[in-house]
N, C-alpha and C positions, 0 to 999 in steps of 0.2 A: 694772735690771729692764725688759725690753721689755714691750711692751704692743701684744695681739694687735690690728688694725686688724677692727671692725665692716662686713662686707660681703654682700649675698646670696649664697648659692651661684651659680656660673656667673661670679660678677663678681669672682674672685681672684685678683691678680697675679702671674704665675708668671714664673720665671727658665726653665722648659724652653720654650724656643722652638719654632718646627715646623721654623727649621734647624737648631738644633743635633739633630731628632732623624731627619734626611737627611742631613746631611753629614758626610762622613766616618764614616760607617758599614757596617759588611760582615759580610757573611755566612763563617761559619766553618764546616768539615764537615771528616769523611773524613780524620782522624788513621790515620798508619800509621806502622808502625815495621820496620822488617829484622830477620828473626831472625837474622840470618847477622850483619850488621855493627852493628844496635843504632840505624844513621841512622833520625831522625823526619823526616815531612812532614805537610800537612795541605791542606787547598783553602781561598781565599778568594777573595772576589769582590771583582773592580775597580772603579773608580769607573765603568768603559764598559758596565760588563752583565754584562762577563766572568767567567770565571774562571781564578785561579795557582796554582800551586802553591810550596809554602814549605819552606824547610827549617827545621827547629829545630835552632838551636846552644846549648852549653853559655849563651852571655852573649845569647843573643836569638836574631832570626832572618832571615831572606833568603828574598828570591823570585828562583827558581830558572828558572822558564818564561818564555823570553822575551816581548815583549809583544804580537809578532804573531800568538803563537797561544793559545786559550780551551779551558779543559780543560772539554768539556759532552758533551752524547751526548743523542738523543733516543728513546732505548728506548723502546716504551710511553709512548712522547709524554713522558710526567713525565719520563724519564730514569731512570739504575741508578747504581750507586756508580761513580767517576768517572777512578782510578787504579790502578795498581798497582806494588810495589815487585820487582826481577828480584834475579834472588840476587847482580848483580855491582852494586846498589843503582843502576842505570837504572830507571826509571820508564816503563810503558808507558800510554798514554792515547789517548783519541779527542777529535780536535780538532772544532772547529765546523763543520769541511769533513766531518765523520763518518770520515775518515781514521785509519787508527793510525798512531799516533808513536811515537816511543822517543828522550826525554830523557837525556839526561848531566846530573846536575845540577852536575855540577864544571867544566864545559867551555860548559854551555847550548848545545850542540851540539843540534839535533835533527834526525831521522831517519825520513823517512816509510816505514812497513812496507808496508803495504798499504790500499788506496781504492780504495772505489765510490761512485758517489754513490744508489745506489739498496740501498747495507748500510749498516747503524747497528751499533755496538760499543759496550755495556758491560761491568762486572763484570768485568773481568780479574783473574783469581789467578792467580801464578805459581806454577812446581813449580822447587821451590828443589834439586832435581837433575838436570832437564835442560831444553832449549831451549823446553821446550811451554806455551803459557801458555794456560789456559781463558778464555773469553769466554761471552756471550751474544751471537749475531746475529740480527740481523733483515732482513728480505729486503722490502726495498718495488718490487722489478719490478710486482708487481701493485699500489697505491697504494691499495688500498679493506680496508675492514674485516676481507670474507672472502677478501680475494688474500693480505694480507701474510703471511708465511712465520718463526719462531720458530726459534732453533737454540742448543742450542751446538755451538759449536766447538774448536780449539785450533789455536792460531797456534802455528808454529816461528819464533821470533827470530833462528835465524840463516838462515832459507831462503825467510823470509814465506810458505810452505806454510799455507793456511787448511784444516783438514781438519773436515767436519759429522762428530760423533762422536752426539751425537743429534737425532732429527728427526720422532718417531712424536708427539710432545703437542703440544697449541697454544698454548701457555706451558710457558714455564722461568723461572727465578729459580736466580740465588746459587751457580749451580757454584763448586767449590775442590777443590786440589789438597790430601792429609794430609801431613803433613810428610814423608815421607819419599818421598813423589810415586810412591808404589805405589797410591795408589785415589783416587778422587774421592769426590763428593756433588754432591747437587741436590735443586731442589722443581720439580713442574712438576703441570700440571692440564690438563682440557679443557673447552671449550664443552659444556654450560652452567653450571659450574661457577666460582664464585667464589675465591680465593686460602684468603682469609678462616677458612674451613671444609674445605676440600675439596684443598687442597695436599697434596702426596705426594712424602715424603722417600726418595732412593735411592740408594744406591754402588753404586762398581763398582769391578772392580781396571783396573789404566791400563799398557799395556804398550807406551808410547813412541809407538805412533800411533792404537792402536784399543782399547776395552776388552772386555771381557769380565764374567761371575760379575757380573751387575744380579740388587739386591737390593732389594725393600719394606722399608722399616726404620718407618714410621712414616706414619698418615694414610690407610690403609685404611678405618676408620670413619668418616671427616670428623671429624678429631681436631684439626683448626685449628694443625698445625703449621708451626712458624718461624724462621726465623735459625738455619739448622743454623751448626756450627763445630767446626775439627778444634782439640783442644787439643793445649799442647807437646809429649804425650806419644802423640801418634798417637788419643787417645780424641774421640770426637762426641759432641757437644755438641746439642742442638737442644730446642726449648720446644715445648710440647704442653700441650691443652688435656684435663686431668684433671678432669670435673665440669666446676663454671662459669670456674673458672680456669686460664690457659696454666702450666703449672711447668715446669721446667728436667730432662732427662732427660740421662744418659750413659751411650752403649754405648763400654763397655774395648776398648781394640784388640785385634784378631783374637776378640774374645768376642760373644756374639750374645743376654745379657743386657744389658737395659736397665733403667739405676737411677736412680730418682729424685734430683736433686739436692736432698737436704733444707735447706730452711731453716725453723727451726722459728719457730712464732709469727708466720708472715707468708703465712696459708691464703687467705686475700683480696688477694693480690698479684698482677700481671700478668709474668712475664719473657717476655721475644723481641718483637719488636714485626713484628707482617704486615700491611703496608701497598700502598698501590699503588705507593707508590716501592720499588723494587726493592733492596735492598742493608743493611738498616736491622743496625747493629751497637749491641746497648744493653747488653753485655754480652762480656768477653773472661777465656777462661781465660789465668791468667799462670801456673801448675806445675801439676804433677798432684796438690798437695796445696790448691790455693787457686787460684777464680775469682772475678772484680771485677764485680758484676751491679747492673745500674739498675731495679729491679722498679716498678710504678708500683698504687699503692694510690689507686681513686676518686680518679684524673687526678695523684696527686702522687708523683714519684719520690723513692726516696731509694738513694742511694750505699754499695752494701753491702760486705764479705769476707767469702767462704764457705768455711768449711774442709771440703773433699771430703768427710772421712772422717767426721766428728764431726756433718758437719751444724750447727754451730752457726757463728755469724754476727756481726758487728760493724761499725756504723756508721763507715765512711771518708769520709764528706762531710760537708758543713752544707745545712741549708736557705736559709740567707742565700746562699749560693753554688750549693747544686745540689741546685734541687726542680722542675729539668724539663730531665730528657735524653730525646731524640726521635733518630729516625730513623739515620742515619750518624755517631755521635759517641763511640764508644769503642774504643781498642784498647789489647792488650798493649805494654808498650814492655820491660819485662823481667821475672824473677823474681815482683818486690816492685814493681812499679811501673807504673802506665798510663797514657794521655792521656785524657781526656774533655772534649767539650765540651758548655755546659750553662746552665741560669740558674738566679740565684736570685730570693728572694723580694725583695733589697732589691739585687741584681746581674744588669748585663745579660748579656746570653750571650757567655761564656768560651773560653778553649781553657784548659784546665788541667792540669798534670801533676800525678799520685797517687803517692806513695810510700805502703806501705802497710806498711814494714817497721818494727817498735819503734811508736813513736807516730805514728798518719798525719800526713803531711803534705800541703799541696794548695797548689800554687805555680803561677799564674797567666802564662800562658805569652806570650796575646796575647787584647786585649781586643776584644768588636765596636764599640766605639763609641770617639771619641776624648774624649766629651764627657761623664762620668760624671754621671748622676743625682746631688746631694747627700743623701746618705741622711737628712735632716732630712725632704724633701722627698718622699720616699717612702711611698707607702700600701700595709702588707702585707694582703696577699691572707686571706680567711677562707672556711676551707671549709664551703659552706652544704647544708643537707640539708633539704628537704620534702616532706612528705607530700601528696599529690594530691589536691583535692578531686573533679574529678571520674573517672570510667572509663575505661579501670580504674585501681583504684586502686592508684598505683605511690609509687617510690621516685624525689627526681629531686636529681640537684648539679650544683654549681656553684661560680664561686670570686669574692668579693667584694669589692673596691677602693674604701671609703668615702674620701669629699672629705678632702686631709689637705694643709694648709700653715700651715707653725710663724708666718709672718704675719698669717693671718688667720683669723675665726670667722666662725660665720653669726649674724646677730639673734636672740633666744629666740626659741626655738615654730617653729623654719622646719625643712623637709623639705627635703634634697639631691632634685635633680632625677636620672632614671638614663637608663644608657645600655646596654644591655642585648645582647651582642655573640655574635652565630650559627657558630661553626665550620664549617669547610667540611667535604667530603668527598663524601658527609655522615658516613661511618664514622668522622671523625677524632677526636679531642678537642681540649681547651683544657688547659692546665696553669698552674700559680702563679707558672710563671717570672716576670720581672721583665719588662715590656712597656713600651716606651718612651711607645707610644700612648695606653696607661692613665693613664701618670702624668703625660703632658700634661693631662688632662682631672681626673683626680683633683685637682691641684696648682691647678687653676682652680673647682675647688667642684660639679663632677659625683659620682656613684655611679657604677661601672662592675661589671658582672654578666656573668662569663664562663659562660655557662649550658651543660650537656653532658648535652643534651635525647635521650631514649632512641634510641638505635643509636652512639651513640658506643664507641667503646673505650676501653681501659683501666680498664672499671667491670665486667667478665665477659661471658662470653656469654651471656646471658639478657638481658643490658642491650644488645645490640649487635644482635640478632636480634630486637630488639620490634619494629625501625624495618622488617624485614619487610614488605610487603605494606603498611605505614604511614605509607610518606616524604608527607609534605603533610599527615598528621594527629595522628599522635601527639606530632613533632616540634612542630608549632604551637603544640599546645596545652599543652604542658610551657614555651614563650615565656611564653602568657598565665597559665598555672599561678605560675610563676615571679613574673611581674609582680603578681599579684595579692596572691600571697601578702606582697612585702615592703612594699606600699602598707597592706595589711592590718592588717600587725603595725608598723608607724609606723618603718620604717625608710628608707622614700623617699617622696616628694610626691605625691598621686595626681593625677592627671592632667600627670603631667611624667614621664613614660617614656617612653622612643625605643627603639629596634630596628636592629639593623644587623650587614650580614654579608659575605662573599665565598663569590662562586663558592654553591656548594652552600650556603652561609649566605644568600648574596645571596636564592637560593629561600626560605629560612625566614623572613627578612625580607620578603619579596613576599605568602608563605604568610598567617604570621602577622596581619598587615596586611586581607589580603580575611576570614579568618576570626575576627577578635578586633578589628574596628577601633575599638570603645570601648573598648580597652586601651590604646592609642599614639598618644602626640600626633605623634610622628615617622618618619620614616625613612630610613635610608640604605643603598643597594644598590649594591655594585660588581661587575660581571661575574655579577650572579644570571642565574637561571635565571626566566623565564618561560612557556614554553613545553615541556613535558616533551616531548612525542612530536616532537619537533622537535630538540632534544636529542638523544632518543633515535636520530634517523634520522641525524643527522650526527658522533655519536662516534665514538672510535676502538676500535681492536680490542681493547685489555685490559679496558675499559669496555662491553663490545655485551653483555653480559649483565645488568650493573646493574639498567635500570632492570626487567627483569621482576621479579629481586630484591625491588629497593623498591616495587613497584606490587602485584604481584601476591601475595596471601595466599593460603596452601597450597589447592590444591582450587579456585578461582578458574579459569576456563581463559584460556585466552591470547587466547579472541577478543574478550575483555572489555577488553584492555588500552586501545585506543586508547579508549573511553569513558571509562575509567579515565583514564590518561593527560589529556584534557579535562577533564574535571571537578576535577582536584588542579592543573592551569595555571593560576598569578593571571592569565593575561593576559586570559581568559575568564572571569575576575570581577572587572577592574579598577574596576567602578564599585562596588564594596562599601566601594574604598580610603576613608576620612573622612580621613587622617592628613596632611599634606604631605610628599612622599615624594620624594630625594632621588639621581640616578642616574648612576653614573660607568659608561664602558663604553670598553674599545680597541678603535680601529679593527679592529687585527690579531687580534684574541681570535680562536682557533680551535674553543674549545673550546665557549663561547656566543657566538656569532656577534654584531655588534651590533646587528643588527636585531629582538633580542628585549630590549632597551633601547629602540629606536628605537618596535615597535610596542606596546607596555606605556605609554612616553610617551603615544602617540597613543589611546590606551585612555581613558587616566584623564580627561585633556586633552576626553575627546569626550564623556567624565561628569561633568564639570564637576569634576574635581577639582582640586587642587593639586599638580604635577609639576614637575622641570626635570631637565634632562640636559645634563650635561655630558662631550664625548668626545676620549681623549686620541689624536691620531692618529699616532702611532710607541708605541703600550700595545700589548700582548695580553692574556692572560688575567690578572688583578691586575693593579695597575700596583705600577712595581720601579724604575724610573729617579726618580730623586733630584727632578727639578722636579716629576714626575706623583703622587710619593706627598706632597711638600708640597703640591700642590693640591689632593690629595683631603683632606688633614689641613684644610686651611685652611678649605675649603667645609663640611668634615662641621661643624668647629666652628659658622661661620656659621648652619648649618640648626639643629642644636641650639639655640642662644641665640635664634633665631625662634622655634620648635617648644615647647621645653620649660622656657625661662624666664618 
């Protein structure tokens, strides 16, 4: 019989190291299959930055792209989905030179189509009956927010002909060819308009070099349509926001009614995911009798089958494996069967293949990590809900990671210290997946509180649009909401709370901090934002609308912004900070530049506060490389165990 060792929280020996949760670790995406041949691939990331591509075989798998070249693309700065498969099962892609290429994966032969250095290429779909393959371009001859130029196009593979087939919107997203490569689709919007809301779905038939018969199918109301898709049987697919939630719609081929995909008993569900990453697959029809959908319920997905006709439904995944698919992580691979990549509550993110015929099956393809958490040692996530004390009074969640190691306990009567972590975006969410970084800090005698403070998604639109006109406020104070409430009700230590975030989290940790600072003993900021209208002046073009978005409440006029804009800037209320506040920032960040690290430092520092900054100079925006994200892991720990033990 072991006998648990007596220790405070924060003082508990843990076997997860901050290498083993760098090294040897990668990023998995962008599963695709051939309908023609049935070959899978998928993207991962190299130990260099890069990214491969992989083929999956019957007994494992191979990387297919040689090592000189990185399959990436910088659409819209974030970048768009990143491959595509050609019907004679070549792969076309945009390499880091923004080049297209065209892979052999049997030969790793490659082949440059076409390059500019002043065009960017994502999104390729191929039409699996002739030479044309769809794209998104973009045109940086003009290099500024209102020069850059939005397109799609369609490249001939055998003639590298680049032909603009559209060119009247300022954004596009997600062209594809219908199987039988008689029409297209697309979503595309204009200034001042947001994706989010305001996306607008549309075919056309496709006659080998130019189309014809453009059609509105969807998003005329600002209906927050998403993720169109043609199913195997020529029918479209696409998610649309009915009331507060996105549901799953399908117009029949050649038919001009549109039927709701029912699934019953799941009316608070989110399907489709519209993000600023371009390309997001959470859902793939495999027959015209059954599609495989990752709906996400108040941040938690679950892994469904939907029977077309019947509307009725049945659980093909687990929660220990897959209670957070995001972005580029599902497709058909046959009939009865898909890939998805995903995490679970006590599993790190997956590549997984579904069988979903007789009794599901879910067989693990290829893991992100080499190093598996021991699930002894693992804390599952609980999804938290409270009610607002103060105005207005809202709804707010969250997901929960209490201290857990089968070695040790804390003293009677002791309160885990918390660590309370900001989502970027700020539109995005947090999910239950399995988080390597949690259960470093869990497994040591932390609380970790993944909080998804109003404007996030996947909670509806009503929750996603409060952040309105409210970025710096509402979002704060659902932090200190949050914080109060579990100090309140005796589930963490009061006065041992910390705060910490990236990018757009970085801002609600900054936020947070000058407006709540007898809430947090700590803090830690990576690539936040300090400076809004600074920000603002130096985004890029998919982004030049936002922050009116977040600043500005309906009826407000615009000459108000830049007051606005000041007054929600921590950097201009850095002396409010009480908390010792902790700042990573890359040199190369483009996004927040690091001089809004640099002058925030010099803020606090000139208020007598407690600061330090630390900056990685080969980072940009987050840090990604293996030594920068173990010395952000290492230092966060450090500030924590000063701060909040």
């Amino acid at each position: 019989m072991s006998t648990r060792k007596i220790a405070p929280y924060g003082d508990w020996e843990s076997p997860i190291s901050a290498e083993s949760i760098v090294s040897k670790t990668r990023r998995l995406s962008a599963p695709r299959a051939s309908p023609k041949s049935g070959r899978a691939f998928y993207a991962e990331s190299r130990e260099n930055g890069g990214t491969t591509i992989m083929e999956i075989l019957k007994d494992g798998i191979k990387e297919v792209l040689p090592d000189e070249y990185s399959c990436k693309n910088g659409v819209y700065e974030y970048g768009g989905a990143l491959y595509a498969i050609l019907p004679d099962d070549r792969i076309i892609f945009s390499n880091k030179d923004s080049a297209v290429y065209i892979l052999n994966p049997d030969s790793k032969e490659v082949t440059k189509l076409t390059g500019d250095s002043k065009l960017r290429y994502s999104n390729f779909e191929a039409n699996l009956e002739s030479p044309w393959v769809l794209a998104n371009q973009e045109d940086h001859e003009i290099d500024t927010p209102e020069g850059i130029r939005n397109y799609i196009v369609a490249i001939n593979i055998e003639t590298a002909e680049v032909k603009r087939i559209l060119d009247t919107a300022d954004f596009y997203y997600e062209p594809s060819f219908n199987p039988d490569g008689t029409k297209l689709t697309w979503l595309e919007w204009n200034h001042p308009e947001l994706p989010f809301d305001a996306a607008r779905l549309y075919t056309a038939s496709w006659h080998g070099d130019s189309i014809s018969d453009v059609r509105l199918i969807a998003g005329k109301d600002r209906e927050g349509v998403a993720e169109p898709r043609w199913g195997p049987d020529g029918s479209l697919f696409f998610g649309k926001e009915i009331g507060q939630y996105r549901r799953l719609f399908r117009l029949l081929p050649n038919g001009d009614e549109q039927r709701e995909v029912k699934a019953d008993g799941l009316d608070n569900a989110e399907f489709g995911g519209l993000r600023w990453f371009q390309g997001s697959h959470t859902y793939a029809p495999l027959s015209d009798q059954h599609l495989i959908a990752c709906p996400v319920i108040l941040g938690q997905t679950r892994v469904i089958l939907i029977d077309l006709e019947s509307g009725s439904w049945e659980d093909v995944g687990d929660s220990e494996r897959l209670s957070e698919v995001m972005l580029d992580s599902v497709a058909r691979l046959s009939d009865t069967s898909a890939l998805i990549v995903g995490a679970g509550e006590t599993t790190a993110k997956a590549l997984y293949r579904i069988n979903v015929e007789g009794s599901s099956k879910i067989t693990q393809v290829r893991g992100s990590t080499n190093d598996v958490i021991p699930g002894k040692f693992c804390s599952k996530p609980i999804l938290k809900s409270i009610r607002s004390k103060g105005e207005p009074e809202r709804e707010l969640y969250g997901f929960l990671w209490l201290p857990h190691n089968p070695n040790y306990q804390a003293p009677e009567g002791h309160l885990p210290p918390l660590i309370m972590t900001s989502h970027g975006g700020p539109t995005s969410y947090t999910g239950p997946g399995l988080e390597p970084r949690t259960q470093y800090f869990t497994s040591r005698g932390y609380a970790v509180l993944a909080f998804n403070y109003k404007g996030s998604c996947a909670h509806g639109r009503a929750y996603r649009e409060a952040l309105w006109g409210n970025w710096g406020l509402v979002d704060s104070d659902d932090a200190a909401e949050f914080a109060e409430n579990l100090t309140a009700t005796g589930q963490v230590r009061s006065g041992g709370v910390g705060i910490t975030g990236v990018s757009a989290g970085g801002y609600n940790t900054l936020r947070s901090l000058t407006r709540h600072p007898e809430t947090f003993a700590g803090g830690v900021c990576l690539s936040g934002v300090s400076d809004i209208k600074r920000l603002d002046d130096s985004t890029h073009k998919l982004e030049s609308d936002y922050t009116d978005h977040l600043v500005l409440a309906p009826g407000v006029d615009k000459s108000e912004k830049d007051r606005i804009c000041r007054e929600r800037s921590p950097l201009f209320e850095a002396h409010k900070i009480t908390a010792p506040l902790l700042l990573l920032h890359g040199v190369l960040d483009k996004i927040t530049p690091l001089d809004q690290a640099q002058e925030m430092a010099a803020a606090i520092e000139k208020a007598g506060g407690e600061v330090e900054l630390i900056i990685a100079q080969d980072e940009g925006h987050g840090f990604s490389q293996p030594k920068n994200v173990k010395l952000w892991l290492e230092e966060e720990e450090k500030w924590w165990r000063k701060t909040l033990l």
